[in-house]
CHARMM internal coordinates of N, CA and C (Angstrom, degrees):
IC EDIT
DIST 1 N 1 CA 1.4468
DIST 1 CA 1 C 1.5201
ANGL 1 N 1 CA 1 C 108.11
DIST 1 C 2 N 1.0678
ANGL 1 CA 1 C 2 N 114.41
DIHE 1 N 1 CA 1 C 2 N 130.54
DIST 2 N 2 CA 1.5778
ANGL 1 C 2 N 2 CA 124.71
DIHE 1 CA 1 C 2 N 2 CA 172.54
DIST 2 CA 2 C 1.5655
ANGL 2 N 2 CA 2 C 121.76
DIHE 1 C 2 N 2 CA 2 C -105.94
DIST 2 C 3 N 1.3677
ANGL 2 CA 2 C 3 N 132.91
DIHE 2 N 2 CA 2 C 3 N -9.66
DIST 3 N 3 CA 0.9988
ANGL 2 C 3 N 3 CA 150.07
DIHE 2 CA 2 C 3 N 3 CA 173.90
DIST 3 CA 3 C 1.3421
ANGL 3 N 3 CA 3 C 120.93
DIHE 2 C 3 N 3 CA 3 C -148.08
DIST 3 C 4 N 1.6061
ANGL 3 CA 3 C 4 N 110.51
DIHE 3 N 3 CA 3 C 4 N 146.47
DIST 4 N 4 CA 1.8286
ANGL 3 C 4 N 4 CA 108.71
DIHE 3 CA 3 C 4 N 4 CA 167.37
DIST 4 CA 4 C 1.2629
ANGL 4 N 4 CA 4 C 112.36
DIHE 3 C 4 N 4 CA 4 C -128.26
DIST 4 C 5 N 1.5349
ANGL 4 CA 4 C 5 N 94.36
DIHE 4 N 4 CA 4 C 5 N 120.76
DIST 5 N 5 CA 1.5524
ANGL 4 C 5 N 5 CA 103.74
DIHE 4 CA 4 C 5 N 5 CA -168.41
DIST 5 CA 5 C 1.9436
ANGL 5 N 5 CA 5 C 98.45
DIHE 4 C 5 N 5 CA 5 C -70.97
DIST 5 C 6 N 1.4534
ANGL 5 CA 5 C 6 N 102.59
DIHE 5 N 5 CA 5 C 6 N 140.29
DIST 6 N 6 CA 1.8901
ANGL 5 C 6 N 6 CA 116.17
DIHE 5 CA 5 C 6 N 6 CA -173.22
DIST 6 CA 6 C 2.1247
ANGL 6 N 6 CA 6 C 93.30
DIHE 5 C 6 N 6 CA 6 C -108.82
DIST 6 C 7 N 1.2049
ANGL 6 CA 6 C 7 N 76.41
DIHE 6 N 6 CA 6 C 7 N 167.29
DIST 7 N 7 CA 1.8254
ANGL 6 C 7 N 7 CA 74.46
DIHE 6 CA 6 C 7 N 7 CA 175.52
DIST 7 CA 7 C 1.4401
ANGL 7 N 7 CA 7 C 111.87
DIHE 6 C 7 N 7 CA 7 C -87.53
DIST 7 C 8 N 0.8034
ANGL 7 CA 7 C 8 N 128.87
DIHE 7 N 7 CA 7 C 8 N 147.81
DIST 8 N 8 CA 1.6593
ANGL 7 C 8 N 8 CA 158.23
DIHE 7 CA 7 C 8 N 8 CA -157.80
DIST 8 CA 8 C 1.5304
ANGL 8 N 8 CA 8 C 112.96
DIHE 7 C 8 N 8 CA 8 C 73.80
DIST 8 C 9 N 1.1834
ANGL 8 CA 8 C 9 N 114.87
DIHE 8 N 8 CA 8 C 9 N 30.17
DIST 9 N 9 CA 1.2768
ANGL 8 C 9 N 9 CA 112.29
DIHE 8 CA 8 C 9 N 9 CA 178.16
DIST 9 CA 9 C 1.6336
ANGL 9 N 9 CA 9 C 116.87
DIHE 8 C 9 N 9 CA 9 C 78.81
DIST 9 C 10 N 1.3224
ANGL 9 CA 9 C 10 N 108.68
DIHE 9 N 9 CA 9 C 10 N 42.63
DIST 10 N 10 CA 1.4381
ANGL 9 C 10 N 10 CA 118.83
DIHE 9 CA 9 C 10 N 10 CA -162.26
DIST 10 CA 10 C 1.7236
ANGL 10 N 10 CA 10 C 89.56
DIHE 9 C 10 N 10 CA 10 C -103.73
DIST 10 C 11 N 1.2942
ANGL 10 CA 10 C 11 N 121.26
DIHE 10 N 10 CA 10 C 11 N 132.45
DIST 11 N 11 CA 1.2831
ANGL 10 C 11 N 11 CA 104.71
DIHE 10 CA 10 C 11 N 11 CA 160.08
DIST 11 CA 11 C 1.5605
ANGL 11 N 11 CA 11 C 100.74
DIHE 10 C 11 N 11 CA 11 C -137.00
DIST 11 C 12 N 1.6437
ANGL 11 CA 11 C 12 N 105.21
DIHE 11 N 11 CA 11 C 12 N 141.67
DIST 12 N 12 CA 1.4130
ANGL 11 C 12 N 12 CA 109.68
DIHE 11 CA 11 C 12 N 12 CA 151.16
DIST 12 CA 12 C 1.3078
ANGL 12 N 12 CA 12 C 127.85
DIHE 11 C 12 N 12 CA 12 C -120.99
DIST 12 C 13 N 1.6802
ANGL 12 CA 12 C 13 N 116.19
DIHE 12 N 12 CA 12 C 13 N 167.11
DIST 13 N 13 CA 1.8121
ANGL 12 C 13 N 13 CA 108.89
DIHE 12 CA 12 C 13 N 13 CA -177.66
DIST 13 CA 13 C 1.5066
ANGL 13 N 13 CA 13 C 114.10
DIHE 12 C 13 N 13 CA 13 C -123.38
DIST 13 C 14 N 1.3429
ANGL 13 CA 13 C 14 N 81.37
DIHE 13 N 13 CA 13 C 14 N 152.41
DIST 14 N 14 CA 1.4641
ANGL 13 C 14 N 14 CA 103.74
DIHE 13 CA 13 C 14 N 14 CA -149.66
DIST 14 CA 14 C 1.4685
ANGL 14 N 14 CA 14 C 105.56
DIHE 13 C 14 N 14 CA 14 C -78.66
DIST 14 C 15 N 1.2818
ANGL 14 CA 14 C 15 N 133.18
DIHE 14 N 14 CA 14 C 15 N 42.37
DIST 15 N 15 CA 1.4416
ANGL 14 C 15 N 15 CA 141.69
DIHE 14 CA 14 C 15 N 15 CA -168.26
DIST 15 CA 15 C 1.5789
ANGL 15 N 15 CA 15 C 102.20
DIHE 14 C 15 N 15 CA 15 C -155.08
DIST 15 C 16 N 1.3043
ANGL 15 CA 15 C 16 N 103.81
DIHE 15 N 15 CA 15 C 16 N 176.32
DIST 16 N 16 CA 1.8483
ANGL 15 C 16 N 16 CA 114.26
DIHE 15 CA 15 C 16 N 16 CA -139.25
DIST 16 CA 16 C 1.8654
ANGL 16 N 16 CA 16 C 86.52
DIHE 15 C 16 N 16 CA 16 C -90.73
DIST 16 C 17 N 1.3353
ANGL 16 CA 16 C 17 N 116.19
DIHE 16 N 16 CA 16 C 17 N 11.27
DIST 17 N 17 CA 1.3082
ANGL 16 C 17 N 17 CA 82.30
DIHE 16 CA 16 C 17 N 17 CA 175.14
DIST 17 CA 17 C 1.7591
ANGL 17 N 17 CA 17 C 117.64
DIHE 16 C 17 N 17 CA 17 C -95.41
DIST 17 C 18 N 1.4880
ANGL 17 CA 17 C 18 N 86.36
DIHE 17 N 17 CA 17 C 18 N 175.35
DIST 18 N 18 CA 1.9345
ANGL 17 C 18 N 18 CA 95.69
DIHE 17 CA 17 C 18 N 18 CA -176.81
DIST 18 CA 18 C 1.1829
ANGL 18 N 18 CA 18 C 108.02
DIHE 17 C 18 N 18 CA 18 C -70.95
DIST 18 C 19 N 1.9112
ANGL 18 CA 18 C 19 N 129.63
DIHE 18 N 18 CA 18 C 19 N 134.46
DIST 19 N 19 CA 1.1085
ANGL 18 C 19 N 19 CA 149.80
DIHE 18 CA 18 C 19 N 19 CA 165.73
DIST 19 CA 19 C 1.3960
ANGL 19 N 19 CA 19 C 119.93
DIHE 18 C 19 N 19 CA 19 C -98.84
DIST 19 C 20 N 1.0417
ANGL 19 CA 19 C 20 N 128.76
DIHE 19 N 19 CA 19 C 20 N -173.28
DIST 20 N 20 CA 1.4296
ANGL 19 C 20 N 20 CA 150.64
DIHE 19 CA 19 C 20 N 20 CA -174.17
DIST 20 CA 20 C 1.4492
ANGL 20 N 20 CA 20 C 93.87
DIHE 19 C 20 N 20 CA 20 C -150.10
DIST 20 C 21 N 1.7283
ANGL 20 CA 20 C 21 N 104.29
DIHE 20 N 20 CA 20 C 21 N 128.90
DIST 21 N 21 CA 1.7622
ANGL 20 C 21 N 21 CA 115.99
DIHE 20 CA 20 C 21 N 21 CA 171.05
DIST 21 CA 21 C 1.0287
ANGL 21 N 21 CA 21 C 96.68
DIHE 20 C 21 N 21 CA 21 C -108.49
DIST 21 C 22 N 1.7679
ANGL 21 CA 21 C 22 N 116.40
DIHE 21 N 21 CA 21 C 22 N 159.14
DIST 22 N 22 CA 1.1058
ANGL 21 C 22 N 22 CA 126.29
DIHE 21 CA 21 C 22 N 22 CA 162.93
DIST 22 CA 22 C 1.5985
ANGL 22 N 22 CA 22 C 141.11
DIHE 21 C 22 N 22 CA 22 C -31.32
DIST 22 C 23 N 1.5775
ANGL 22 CA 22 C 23 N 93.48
DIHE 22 N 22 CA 22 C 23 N -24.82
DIST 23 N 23 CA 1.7472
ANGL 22 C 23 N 23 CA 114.49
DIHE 22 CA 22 C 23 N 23 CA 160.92
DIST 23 CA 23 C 0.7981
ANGL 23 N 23 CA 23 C 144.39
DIHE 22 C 23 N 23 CA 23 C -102.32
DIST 23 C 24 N 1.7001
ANGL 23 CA 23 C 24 N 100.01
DIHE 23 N 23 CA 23 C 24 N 26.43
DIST 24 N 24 CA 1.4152
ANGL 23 C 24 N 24 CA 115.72
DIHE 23 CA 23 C 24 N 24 CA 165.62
DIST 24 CA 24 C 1.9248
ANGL 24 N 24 CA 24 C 114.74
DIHE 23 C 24 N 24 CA 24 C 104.72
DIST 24 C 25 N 1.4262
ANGL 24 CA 24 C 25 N 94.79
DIHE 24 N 24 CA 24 C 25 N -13.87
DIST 25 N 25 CA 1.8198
ANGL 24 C 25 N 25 CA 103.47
DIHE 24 CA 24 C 25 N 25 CA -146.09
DIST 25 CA 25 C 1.9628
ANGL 25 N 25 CA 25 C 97.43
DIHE 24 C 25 N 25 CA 25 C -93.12
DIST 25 C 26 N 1.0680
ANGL 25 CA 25 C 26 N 130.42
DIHE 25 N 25 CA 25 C 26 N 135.04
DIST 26 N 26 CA 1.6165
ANGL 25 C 26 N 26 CA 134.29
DIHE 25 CA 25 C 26 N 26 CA 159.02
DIST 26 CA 26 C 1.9186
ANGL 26 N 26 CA 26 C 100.05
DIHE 25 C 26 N 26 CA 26 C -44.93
DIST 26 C 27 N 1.0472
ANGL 26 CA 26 C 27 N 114.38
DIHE 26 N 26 CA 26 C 27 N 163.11
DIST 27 N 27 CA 1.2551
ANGL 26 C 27 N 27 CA 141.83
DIHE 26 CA 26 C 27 N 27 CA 176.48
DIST 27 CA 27 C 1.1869
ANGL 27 N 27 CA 27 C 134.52
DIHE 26 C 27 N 27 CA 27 C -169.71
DIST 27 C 28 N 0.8755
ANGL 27 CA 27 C 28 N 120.73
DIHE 27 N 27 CA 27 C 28 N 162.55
DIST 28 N 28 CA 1.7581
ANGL 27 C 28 N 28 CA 127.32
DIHE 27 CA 27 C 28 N 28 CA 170.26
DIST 28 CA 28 C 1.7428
ANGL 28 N 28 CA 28 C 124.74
DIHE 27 C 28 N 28 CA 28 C -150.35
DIST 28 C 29 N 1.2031
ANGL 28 CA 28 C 29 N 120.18
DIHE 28 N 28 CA 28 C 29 N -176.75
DIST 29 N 29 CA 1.3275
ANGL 28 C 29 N 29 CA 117.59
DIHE 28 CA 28 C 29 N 29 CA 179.10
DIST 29 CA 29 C 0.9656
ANGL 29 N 29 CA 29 C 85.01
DIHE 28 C 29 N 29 CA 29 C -77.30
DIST 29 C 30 N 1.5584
ANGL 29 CA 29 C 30 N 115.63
DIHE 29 N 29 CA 29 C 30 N 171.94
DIST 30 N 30 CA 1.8313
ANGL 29 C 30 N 30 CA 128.46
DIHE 29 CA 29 C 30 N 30 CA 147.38
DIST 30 CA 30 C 1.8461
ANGL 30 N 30 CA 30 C 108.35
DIHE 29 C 30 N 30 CA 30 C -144.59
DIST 30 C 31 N 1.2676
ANGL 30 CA 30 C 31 N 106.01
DIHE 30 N 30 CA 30 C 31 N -23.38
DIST 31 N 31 CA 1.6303
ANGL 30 C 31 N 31 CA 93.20
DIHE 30 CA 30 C 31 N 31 CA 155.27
DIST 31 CA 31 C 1.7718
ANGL 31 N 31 CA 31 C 116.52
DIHE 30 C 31 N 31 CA 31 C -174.98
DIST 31 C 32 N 1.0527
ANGL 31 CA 31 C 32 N 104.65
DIHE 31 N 31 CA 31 C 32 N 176.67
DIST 32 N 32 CA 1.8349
ANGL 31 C 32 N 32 CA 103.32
DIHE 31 CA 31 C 32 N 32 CA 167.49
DIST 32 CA 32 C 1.3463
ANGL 32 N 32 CA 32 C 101.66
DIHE 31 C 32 N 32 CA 32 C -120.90
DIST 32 C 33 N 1.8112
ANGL 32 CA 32 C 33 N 92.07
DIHE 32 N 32 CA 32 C 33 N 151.30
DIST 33 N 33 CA 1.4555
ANGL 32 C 33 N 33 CA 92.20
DIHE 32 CA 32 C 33 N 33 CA 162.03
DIST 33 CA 33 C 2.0743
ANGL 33 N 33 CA 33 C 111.74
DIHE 32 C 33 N 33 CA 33 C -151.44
DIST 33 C 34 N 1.1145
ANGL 33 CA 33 C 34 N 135.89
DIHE 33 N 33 CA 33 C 34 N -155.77
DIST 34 N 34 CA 1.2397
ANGL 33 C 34 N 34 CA 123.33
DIHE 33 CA 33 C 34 N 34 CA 177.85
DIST 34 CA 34 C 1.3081
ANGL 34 N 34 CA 34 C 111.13
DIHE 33 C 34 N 34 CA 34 C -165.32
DIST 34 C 35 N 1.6073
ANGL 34 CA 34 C 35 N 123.19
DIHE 34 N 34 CA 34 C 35 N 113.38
DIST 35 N 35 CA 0.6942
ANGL 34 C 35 N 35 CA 103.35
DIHE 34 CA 34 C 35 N 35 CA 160.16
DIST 35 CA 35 C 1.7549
ANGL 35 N 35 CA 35 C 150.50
DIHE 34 C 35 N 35 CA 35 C -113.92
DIST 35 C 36 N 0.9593
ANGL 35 CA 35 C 36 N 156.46
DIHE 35 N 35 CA 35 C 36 N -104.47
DIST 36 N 36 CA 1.6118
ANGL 35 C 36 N 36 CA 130.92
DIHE 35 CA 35 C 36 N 36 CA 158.28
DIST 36 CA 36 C 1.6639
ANGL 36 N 36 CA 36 C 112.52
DIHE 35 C 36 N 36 CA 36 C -47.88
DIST 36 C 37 N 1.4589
ANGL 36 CA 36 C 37 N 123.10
DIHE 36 N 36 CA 36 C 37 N -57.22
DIST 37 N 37 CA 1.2184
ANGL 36 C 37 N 37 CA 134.65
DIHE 36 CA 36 C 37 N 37 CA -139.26
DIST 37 CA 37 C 1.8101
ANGL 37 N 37 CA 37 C 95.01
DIHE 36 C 37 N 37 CA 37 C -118.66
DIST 37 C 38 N 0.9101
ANGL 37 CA 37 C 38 N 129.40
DIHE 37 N 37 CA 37 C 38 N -41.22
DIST 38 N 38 CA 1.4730
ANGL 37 C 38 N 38 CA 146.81
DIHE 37 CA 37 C 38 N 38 CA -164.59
DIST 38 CA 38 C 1.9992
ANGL 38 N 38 CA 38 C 119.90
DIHE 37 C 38 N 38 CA 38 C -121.18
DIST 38 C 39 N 1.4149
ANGL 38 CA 38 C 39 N 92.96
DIHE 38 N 38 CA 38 C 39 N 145.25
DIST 39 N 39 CA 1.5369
ANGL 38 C 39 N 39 CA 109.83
DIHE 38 CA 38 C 39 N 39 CA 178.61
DIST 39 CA 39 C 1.6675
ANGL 39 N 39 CA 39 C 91.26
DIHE 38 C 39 N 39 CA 39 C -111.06
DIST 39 C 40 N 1.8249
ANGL 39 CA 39 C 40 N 86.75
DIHE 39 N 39 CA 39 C 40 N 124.65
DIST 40 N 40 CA 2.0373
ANGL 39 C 40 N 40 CA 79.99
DIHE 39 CA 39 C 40 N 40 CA -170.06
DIST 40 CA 40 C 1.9403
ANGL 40 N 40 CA 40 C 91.96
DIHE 39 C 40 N 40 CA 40 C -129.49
DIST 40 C 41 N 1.5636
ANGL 40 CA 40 C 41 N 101.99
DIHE 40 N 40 CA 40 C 41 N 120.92
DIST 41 N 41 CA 1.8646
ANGL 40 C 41 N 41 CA 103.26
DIHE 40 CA 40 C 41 N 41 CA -158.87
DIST 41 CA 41 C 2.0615
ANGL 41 N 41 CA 41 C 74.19
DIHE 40 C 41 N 41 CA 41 C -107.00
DIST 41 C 42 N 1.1125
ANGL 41 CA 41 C 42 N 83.55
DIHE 41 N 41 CA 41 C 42 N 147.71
DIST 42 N 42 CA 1.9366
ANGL 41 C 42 N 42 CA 94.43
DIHE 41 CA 41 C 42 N 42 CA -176.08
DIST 42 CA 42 C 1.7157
ANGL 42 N 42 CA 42 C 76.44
DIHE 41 C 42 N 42 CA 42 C -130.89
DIST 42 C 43 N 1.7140
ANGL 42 CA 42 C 43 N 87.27
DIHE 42 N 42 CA 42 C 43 N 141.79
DIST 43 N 43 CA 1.6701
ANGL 42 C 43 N 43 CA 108.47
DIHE 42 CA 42 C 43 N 43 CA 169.90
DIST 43 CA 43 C 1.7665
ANGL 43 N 43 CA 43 C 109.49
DIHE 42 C 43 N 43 CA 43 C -126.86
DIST 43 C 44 N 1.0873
ANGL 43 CA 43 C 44 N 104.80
DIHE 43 N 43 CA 43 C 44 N -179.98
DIST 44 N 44 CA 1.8045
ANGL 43 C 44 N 44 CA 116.39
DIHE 43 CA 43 C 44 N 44 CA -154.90
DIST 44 CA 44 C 1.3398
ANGL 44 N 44 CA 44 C 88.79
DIHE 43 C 44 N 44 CA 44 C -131.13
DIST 44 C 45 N 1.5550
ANGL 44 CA 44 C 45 N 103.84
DIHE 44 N 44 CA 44 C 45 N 124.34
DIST 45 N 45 CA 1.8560
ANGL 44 C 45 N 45 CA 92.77
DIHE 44 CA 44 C 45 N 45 CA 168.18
DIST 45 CA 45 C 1.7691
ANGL 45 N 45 CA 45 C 94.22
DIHE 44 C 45 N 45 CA 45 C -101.14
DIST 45 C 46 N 1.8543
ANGL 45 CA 45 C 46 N 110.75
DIHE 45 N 45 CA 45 C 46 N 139.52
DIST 46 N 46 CA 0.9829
ANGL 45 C 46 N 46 CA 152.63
DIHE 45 CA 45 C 46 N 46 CA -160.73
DIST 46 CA 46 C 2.1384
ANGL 46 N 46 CA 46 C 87.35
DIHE 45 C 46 N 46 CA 46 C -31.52
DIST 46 C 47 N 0.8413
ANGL 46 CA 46 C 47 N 113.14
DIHE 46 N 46 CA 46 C 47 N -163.99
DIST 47 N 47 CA 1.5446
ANGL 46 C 47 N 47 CA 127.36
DIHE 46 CA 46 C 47 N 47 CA 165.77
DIST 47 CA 47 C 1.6151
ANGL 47 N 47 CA 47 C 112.00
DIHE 46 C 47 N 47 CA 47 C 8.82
DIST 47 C 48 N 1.4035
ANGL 47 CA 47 C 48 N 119.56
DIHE 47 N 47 CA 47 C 48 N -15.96
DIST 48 N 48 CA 1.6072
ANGL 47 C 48 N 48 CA 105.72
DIHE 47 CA 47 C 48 N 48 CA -164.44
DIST 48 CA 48 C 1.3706
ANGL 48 N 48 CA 48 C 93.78
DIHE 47 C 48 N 48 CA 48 C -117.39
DIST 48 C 49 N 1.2216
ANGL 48 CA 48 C 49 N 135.79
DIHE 48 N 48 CA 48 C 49 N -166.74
DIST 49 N 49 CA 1.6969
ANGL 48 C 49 N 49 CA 151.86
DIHE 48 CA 48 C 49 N 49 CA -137.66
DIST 49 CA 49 C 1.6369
ANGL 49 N 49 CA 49 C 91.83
DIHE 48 C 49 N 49 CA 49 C -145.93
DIST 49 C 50 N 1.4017
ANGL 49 CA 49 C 50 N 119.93
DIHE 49 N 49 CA 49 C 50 N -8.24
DIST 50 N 50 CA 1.8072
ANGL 49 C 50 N 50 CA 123.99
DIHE 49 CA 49 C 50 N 50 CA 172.87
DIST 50 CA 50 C 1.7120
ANGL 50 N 50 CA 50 C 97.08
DIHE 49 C 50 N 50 CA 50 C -72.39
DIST 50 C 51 N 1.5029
ANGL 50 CA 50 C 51 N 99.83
DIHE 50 N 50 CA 50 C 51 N 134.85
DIST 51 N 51 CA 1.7169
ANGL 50 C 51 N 51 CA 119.13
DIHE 50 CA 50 C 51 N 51 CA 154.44
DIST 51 CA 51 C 1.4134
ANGL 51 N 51 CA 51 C 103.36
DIHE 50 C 51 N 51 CA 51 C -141.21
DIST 51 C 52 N 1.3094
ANGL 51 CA 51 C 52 N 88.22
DIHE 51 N 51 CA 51 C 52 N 158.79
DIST 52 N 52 CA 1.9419
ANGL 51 C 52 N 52 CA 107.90
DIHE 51 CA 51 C 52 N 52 CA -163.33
DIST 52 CA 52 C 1.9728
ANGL 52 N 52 CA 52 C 79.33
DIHE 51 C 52 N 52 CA 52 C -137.21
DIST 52 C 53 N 1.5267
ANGL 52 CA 52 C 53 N 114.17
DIHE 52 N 52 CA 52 C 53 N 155.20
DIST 53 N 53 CA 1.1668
ANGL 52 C 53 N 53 CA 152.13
DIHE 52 CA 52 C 53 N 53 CA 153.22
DIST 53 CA 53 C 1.3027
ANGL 53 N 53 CA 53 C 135.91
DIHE 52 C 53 N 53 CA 53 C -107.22
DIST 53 C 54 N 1.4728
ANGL 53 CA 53 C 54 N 103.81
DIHE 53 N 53 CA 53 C 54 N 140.34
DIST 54 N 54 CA 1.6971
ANGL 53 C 54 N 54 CA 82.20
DIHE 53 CA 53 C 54 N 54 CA 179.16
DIST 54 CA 54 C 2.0885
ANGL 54 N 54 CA 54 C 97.40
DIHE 53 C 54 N 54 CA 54 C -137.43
DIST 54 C 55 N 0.3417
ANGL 54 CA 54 C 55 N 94.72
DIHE 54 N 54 CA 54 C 55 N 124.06
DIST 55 N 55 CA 1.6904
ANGL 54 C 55 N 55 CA 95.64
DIHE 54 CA 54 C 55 N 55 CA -179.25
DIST 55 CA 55 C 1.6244
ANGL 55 N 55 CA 55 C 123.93
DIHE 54 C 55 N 55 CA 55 C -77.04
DIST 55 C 56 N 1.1728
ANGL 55 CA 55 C 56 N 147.11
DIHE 55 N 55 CA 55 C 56 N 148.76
DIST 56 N 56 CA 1.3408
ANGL 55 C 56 N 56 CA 151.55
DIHE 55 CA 55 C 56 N 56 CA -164.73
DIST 56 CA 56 C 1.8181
ANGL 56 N 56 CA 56 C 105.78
DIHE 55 C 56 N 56 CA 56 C -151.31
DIST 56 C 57 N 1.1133
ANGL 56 CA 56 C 57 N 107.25
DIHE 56 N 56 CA 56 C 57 N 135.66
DIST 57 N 57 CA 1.7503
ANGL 56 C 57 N 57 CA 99.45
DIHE 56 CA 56 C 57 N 57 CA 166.18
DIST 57 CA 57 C 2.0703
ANGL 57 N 57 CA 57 C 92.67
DIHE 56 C 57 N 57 CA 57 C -96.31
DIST 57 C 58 N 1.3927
ANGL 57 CA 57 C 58 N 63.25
DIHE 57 N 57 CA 57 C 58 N -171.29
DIST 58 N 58 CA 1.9933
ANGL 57 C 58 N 58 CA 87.05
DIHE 57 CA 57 C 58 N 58 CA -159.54
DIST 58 CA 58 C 1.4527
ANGL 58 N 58 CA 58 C 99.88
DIHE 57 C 58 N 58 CA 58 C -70.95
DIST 58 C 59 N 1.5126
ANGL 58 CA 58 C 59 N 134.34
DIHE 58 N 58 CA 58 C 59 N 10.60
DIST 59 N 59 CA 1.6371
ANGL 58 C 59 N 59 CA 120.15
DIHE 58 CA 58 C 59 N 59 CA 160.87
DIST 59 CA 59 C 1.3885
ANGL 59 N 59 CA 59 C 81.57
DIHE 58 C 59 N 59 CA 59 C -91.95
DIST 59 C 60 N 1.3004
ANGL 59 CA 59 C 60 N 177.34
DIHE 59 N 59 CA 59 C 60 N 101.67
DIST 60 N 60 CA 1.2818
ANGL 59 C 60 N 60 CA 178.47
DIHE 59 CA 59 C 60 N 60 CA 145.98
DIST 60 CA 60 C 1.6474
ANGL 60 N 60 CA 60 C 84.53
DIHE 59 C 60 N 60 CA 60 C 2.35
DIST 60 C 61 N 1.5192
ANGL 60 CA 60 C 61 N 130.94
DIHE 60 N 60 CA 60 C 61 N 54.21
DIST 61 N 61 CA 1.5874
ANGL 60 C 61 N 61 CA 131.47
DIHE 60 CA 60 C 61 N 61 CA 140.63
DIST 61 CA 61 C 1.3563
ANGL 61 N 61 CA 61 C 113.97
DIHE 60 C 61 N 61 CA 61 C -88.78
DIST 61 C 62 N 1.9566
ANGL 61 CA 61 C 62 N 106.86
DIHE 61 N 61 CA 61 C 62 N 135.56
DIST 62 N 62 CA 1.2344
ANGL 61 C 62 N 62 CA 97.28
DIHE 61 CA 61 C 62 N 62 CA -176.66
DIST 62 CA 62 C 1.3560
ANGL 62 N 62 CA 62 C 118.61
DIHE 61 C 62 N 62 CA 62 C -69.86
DIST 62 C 63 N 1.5365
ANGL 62 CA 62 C 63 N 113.59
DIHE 62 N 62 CA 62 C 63 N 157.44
DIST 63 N 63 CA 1.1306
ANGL 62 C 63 N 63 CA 125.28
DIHE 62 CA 62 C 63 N 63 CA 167.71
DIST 63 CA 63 C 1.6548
ANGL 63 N 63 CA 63 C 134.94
DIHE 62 C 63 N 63 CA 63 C -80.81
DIST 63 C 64 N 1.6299
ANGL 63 CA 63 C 64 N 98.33
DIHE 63 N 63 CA 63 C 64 N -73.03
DIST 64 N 64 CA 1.2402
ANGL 63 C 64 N 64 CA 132.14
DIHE 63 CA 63 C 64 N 64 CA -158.36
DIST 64 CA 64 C 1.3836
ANGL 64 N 64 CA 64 C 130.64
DIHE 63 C 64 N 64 CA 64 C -117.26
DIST 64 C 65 N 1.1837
ANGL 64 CA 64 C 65 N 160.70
DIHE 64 N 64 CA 64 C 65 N -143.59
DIST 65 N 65 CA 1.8488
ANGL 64 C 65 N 65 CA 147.92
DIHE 64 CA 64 C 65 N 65 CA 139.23
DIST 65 CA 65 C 1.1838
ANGL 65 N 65 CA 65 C 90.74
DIHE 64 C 65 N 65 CA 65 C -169.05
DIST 65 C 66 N 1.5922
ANGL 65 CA 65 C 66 N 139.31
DIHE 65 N 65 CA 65 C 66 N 114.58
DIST 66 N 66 CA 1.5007
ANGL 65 C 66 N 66 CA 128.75
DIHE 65 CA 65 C 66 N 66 CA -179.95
DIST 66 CA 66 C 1.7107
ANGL 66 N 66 CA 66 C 90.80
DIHE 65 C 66 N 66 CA 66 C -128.57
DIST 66 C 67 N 1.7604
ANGL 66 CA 66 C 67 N 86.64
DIHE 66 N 66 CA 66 C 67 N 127.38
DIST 67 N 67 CA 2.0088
ANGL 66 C 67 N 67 CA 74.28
DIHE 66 CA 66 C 67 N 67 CA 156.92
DIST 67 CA 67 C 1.3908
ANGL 67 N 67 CA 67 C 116.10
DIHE 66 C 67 N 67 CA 67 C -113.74
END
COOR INIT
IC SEED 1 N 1 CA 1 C
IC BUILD
């Protein structure tokens, strides 16, 4: 999977490059992880110490949005 499609047609990718969020802010991956039920990829917004999550089960459908 190279991308996870978000609802409203939001998509982000799942590789180290720099994004743009819906709020304006740079981002990037910073890691994966999994737990029983879910693949949960946490990202780094650019310059600040903020990460947001977003979770997927194993059809790569989204799940979750945690900040």
């Amino acid at each position: 999977m190279d991308k996870i499609s978000l609802p409203k047609g939001v998509e982000i990718y799942t590789d180290f490059r720099e994004q743009i969020g819906t709020v304006g802010k740079p981002f990037r991956l910073s890691g994966v992880a999994k737990n029983g039920k879910h693949w949960i990829y946490t990202f780094r917004y650019i310059n600040t110490e903020r990460f947001f999550s977003v979770e997927i089960d194993y059809n790569d459908k989204f799940y979750k949005f945690v900040k």
